[in-house]
MMTF fields as JSON, N, C-alpha, C and O atoms, coordinates in Angstrom:
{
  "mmtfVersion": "1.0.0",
  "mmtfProducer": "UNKNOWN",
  "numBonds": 479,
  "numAtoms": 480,
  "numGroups": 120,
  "numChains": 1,
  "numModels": 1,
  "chainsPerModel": [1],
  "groupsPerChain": [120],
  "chainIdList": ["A"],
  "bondAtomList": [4, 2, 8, 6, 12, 10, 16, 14, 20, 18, 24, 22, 28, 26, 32, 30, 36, 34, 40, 38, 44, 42, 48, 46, 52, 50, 56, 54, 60, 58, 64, 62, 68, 66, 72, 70, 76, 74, 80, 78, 84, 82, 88, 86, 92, 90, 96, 94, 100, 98, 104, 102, 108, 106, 112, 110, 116, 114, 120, 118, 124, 122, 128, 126, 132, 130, 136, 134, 140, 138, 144, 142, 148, 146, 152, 150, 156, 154, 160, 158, 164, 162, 168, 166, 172, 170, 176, 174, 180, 178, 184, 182, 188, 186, 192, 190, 196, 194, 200, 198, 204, 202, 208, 206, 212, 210, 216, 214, 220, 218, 224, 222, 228, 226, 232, 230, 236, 234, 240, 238, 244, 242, 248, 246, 252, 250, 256, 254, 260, 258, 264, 262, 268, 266, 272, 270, 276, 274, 280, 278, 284, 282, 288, 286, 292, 290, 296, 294, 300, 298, 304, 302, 308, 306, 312, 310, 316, 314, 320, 318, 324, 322, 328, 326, 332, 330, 336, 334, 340, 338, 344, 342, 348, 346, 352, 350, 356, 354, 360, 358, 364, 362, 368, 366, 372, 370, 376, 374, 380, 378, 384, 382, 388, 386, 392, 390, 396, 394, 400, 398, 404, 402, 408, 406, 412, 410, 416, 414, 420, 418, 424, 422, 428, 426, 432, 430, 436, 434, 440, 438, 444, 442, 448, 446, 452, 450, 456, 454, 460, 458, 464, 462, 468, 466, 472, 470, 476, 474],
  "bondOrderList": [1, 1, 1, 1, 1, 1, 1, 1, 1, 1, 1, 1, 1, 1, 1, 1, 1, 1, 1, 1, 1, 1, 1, 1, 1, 1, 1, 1, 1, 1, 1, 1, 1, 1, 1, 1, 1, 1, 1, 1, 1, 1, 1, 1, 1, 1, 1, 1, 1, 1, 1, 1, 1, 1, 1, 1, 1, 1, 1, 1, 1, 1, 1, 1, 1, 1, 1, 1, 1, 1, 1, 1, 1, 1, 1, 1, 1, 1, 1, 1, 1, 1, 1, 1, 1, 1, 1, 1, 1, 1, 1, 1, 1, 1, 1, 1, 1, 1, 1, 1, 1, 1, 1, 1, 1, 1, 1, 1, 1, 1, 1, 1, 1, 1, 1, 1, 1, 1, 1],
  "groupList": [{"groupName": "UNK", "atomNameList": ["N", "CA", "C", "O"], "elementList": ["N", "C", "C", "O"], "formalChargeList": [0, 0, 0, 0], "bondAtomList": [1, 0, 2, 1, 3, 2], "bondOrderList": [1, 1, 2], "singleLetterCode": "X", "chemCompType": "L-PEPTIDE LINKING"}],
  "groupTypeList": [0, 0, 0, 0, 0, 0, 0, 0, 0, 0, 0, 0, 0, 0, 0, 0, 0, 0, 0, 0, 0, 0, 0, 0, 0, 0, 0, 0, 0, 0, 0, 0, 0, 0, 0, 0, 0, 0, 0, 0, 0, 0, 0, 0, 0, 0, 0, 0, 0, 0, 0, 0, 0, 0, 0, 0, 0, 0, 0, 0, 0, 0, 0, 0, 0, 0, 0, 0, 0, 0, 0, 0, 0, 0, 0, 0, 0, 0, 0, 0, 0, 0, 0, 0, 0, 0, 0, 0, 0, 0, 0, 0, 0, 0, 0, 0, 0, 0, 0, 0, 0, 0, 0, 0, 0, 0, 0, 0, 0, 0, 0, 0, 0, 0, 0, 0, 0, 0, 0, 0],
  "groupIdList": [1, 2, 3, 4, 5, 6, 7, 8, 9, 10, 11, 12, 13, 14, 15, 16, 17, 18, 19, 20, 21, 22, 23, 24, 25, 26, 27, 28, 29, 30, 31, 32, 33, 34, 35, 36, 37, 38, 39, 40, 41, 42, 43, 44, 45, 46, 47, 48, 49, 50, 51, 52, 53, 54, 55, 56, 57, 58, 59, 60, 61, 62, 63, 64, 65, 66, 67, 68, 69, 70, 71, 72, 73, 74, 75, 76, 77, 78, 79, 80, 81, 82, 83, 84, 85, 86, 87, 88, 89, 90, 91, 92, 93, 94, 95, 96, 97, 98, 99, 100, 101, 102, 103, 104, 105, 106, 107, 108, 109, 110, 111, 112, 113, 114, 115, 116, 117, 118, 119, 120],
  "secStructList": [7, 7, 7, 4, 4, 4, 3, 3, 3, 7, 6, 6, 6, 7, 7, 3, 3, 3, 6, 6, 6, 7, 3, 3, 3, 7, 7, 1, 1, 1, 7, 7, 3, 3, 3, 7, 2, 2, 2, 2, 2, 2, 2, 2, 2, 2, 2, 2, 2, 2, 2, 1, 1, 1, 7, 1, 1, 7, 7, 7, 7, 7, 7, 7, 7, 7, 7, 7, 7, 7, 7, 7, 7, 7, 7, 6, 6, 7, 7, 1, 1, 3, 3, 3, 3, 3, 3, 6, 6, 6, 6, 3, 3, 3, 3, 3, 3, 6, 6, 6, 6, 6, 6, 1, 1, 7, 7, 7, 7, 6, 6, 6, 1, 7, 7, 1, 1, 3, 3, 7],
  "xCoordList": [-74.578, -73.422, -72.614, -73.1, -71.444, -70.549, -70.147, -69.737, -70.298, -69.917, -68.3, -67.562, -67.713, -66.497, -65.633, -64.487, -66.524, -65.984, -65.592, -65.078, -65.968, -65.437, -64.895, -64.956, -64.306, -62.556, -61.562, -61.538, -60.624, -58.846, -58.056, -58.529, -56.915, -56.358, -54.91, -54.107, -54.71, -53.698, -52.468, -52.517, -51.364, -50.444, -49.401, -48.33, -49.161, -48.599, -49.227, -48.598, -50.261, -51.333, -51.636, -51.848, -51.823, -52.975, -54.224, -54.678, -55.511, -56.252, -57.189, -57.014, -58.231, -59.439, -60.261, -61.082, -59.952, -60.194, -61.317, -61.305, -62.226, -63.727, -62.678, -61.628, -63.112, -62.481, -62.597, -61.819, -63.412, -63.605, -62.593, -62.135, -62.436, -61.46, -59.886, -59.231, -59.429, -57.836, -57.521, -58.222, -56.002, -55.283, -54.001, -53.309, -53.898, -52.753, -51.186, -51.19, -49.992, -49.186, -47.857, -47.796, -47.054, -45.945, -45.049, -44.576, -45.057, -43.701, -42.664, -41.645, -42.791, -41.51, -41.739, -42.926, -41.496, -41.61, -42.937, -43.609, -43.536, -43.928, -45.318, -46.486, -44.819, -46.168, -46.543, -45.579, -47.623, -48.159, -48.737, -49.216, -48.572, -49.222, -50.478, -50.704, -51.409, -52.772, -52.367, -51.787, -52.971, -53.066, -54.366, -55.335, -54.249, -55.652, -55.278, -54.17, -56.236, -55.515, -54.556, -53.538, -55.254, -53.665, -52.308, -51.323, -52.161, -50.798, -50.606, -49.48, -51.295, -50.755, -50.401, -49.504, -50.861, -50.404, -49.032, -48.204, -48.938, -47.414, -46.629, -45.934, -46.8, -45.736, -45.533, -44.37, -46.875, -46.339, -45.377, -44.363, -45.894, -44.565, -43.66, -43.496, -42.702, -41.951, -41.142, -40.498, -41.224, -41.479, -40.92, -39.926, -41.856, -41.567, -40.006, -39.21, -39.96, -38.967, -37.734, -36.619, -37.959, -36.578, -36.326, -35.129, -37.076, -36.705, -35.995, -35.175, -36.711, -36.261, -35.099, -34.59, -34.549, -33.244, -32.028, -30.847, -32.641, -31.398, -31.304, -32.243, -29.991, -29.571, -30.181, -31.301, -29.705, -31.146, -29.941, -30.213, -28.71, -27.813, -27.411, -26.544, -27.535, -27.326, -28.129, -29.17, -27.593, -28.672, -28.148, -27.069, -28.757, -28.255, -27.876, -28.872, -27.093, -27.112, -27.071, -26.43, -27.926, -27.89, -26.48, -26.06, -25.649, -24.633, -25.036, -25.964, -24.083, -24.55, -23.308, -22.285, -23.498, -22.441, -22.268, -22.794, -21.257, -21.027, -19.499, -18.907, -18.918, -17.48, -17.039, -16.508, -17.103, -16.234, -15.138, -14.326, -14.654, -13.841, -12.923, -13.547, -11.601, -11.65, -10.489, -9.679, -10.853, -10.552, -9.984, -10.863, -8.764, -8.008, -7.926, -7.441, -8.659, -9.301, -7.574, -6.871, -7.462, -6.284, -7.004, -8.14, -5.534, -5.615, -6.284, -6.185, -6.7, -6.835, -5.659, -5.328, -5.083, -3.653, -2.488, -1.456, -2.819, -1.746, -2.175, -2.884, -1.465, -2.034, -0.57, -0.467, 0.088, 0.988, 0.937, 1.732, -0.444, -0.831, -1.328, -1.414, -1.787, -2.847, -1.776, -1.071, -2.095, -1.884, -2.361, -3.463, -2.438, -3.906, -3.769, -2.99, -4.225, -4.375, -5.452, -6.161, -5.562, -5.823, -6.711, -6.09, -7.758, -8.269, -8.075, -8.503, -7.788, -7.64, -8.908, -8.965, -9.853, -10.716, -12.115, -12.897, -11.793, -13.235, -12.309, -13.092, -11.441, -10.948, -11.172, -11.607, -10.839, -11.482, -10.355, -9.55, -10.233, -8.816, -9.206, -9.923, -9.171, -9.13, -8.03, -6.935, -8.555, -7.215, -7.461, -8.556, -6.421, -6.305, -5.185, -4.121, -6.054, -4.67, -4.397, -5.09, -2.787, -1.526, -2.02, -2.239, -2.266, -2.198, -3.4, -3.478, -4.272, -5.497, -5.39, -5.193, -5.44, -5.43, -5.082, -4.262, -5.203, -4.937, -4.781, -4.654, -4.808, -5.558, -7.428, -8.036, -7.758, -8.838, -9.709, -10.854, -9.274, -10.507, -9.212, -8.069, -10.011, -8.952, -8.683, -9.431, -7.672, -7.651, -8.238, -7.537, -9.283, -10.495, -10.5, -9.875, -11.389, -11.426, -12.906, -13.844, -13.075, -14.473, -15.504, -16.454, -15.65, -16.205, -16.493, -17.701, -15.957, -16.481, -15.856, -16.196, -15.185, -14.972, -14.432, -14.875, -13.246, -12.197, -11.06, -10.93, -9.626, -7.984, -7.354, -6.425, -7.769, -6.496, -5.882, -4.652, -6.581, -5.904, -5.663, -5.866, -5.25, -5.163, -3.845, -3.237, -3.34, -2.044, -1.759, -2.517, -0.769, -0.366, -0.598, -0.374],
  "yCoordList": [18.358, 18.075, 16.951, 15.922, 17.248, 16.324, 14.865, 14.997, 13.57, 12.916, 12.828, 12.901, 12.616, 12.498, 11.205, 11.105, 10.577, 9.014, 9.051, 8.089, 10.413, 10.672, 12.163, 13.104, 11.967, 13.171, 12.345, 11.592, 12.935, 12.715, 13.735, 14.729, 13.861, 14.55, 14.81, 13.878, 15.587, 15.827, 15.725, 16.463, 14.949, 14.948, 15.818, 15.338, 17.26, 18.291, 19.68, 20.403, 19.76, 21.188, 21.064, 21.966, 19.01, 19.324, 19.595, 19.795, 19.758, 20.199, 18.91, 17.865, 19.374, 18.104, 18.057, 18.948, 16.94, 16.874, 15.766, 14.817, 16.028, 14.617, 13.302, 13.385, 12.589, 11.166, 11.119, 10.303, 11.78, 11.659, 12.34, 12.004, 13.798, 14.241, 13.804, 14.149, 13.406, 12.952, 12.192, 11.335, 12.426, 12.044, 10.935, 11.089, 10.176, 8.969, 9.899, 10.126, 10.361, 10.691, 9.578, 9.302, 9.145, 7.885, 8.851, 9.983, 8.016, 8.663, 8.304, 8.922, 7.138, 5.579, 4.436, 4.607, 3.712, 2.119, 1.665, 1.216, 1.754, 1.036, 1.891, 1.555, 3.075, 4.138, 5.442, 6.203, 6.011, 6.637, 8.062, 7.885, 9.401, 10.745, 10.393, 9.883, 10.676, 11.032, 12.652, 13.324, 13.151, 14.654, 15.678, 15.18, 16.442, 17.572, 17.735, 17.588, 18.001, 18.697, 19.645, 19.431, 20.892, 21.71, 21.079, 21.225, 20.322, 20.081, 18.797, 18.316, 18.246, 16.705, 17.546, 17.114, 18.404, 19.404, 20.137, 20.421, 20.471, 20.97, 20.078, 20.144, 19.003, 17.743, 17.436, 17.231, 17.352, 16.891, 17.955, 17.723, 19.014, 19.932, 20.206, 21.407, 19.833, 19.702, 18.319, 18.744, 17.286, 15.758, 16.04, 15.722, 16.653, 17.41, 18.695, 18.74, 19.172, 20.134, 19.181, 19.312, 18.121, 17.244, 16.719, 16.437, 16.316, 15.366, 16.19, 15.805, 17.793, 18.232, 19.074, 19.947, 18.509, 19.288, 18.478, 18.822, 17.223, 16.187, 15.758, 15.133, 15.891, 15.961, 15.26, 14.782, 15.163, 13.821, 12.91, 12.144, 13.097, 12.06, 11.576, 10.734, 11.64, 10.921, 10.287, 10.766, 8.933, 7.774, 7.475, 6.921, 7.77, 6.743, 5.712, 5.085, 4.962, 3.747, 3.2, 3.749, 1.716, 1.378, 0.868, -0.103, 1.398, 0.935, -0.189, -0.067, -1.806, -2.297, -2.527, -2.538, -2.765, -3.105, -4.747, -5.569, -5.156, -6.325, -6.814, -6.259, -7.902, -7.659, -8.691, -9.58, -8.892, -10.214, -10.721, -10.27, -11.534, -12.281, -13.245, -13.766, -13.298, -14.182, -15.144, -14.868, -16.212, -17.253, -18.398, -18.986, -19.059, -19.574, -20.935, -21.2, -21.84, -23.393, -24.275, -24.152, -25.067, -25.903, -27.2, -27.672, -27.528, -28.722, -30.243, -30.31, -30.885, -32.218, -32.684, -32.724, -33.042, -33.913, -33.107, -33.684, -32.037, -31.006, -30.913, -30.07, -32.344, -32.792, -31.96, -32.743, -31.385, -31.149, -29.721, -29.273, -29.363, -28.173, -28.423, -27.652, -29.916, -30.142, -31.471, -32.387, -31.015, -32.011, -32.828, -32.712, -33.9, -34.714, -34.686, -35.527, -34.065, -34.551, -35.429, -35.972, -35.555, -36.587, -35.47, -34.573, -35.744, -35.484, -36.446, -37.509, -36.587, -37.863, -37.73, -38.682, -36.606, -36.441, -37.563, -38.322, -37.062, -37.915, -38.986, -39.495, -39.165, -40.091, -39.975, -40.859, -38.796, -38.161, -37.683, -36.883, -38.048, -37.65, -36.59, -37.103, -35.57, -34.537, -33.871, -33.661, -33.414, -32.746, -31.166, -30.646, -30.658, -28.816, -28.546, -28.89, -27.839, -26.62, -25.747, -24.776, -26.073, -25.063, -23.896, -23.054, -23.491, -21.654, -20.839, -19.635, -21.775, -20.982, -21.471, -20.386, -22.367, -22.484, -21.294, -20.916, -20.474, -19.71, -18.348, -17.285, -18.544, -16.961, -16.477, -15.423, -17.646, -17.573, -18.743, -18.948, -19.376, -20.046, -20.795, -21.166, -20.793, -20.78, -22.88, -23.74, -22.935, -24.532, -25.679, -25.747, -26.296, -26.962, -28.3, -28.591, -29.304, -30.112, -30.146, -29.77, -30.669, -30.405, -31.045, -30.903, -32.09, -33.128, -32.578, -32.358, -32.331, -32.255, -30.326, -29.677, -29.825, -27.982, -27.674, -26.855, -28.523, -28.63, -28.47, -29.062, -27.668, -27.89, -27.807, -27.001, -28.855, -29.064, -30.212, -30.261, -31.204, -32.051, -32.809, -34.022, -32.247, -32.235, -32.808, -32.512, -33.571, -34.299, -34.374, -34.219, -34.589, -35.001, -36.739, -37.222],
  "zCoordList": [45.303, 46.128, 45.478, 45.009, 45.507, 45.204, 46.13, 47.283, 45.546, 46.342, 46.473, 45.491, 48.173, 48.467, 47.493, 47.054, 47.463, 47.008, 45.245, 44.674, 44.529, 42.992, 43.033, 42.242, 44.369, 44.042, 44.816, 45.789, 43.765, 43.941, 43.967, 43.416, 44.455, 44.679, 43.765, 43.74, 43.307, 41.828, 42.744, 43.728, 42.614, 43.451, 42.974, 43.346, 42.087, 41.769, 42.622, 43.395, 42.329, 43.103, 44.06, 44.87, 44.361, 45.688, 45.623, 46.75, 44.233, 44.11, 43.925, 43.298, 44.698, 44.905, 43.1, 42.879, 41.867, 41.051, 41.134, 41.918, 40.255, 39.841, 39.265, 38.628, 39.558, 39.135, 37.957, 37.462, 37.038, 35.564, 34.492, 33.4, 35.6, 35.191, 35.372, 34.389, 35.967, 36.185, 35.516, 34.979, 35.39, 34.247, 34.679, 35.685, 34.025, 34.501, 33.845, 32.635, 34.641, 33.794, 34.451, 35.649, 33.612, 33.766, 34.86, 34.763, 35.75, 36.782, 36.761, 37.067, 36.356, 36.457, 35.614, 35.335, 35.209, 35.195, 35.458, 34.53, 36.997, 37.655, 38.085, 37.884, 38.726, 38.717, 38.371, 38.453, 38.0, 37.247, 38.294, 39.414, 37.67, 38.802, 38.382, 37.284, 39.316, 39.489, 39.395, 40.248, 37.79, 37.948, 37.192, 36.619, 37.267, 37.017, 35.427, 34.91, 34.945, 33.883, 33.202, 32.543, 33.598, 33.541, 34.059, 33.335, 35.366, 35.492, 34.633, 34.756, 33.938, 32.982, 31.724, 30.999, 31.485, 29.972, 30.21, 29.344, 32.029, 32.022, 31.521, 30.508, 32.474, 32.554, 31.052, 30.704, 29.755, 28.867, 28.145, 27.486, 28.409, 27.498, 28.438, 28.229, 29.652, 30.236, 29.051, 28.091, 29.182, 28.604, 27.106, 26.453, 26.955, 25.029, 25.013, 24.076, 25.679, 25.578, 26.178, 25.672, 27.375, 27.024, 26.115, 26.06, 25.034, 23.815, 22.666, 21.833, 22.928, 21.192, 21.564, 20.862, 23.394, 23.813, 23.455, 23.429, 23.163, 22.645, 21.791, 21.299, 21.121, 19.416, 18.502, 18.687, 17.73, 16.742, 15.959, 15.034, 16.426, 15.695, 17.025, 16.794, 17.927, 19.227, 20.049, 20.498, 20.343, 20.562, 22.102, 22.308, 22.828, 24.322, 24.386, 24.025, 24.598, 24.968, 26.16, 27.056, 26.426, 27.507, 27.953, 27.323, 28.99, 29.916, 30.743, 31.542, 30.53, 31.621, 31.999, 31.315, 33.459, 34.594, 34.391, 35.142, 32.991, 33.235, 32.804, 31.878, 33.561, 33.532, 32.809, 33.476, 31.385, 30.577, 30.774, 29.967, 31.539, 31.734, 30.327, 29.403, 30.436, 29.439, 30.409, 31.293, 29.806, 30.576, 30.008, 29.378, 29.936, 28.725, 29.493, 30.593, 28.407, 29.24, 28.709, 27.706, 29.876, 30.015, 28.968, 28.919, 28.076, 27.374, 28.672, 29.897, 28.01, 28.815, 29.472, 30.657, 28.356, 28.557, 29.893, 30.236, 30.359, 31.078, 32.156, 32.706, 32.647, 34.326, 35.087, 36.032, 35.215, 35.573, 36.778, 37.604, 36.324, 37.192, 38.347, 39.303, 38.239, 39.239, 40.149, 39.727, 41.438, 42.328, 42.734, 42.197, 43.49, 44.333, 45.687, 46.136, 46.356, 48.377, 48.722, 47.876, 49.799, 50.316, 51.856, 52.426, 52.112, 53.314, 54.443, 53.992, 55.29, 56.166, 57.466, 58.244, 57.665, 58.157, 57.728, 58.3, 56.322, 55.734, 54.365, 53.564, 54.224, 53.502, 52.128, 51.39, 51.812, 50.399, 49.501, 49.979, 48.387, 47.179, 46.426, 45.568, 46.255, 45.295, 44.672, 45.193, 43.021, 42.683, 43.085, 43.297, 43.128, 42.914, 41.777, 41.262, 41.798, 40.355, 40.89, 41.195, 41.186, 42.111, 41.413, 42.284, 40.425, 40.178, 40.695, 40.941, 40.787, 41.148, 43.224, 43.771, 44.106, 45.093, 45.52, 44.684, 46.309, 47.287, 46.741, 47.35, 45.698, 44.478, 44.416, 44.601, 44.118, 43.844, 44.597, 44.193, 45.495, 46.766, 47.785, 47.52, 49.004, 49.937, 49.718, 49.251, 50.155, 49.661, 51.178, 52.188, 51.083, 51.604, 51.028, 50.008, 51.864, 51.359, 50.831, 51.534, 49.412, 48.937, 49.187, 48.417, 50.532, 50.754, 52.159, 52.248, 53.084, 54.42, 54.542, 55.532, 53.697, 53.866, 55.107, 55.913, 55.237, 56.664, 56.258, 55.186, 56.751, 55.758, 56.718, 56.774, 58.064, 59.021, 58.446, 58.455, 57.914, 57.895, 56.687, 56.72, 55.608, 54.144, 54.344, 55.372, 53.514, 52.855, 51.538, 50.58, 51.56, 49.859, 49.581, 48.471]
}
């Protein structure tokens, strides 16, 4: 009699396999089929017939989703962009650069993040 505790179950057939026999086949990254034999021999010539279906002068490349910015840094000396206010909440002076305010972040004070009561 077979003990229950050295069978697995081939997750393609469904077929109750000996633990000695089963086969690790890559599913992903991360995890691997528990399978019988015959079905780990499909999978590999499944596996094999995608590879010799794709050309041999053509290389995949990895696509990544990333967005280069280019970004053109202001001289030192070219104070002319930038203003100074004054918070009168918390008594705080900061500059802003008129081109970016209200384009690219709403205009706040950077000390207490309040814009009722901003001044020049």
């Amino acid at each position: 009699m077979v003990d229950i505790r050295k069978l697995r179950t081939c997750e393609v057939c469904k077929a109750d396999v000996p633990a000695t026999q089963v086969k690790l086949f890559p599913k992903d990254r991360e995890r691997n089929w528990m399978l019988c034999a015959p079905c780990c021999d499909k999978m590999k010539n499944r596996a094999s017939a995608k590879v010799a279906a794709t050309p041999k002068g053509v290389k995949k490349e990895l696509i990544r989703n990333v967005y280069e910015r280019t970004v053109t840094k202001q001289e030192k000396g070219d104070a002319t962009d930038y203003k100074v206010l004054f918070c009168t909440r918390c008594n705080y002076n900061f500059k802003v650069d008129n081109g970016r305010a209200g384009v690219f972040f709403n205009l706040n004070c950077p000390y207490c993040g309040k814009d009722d009561q901003i001044r020049k």
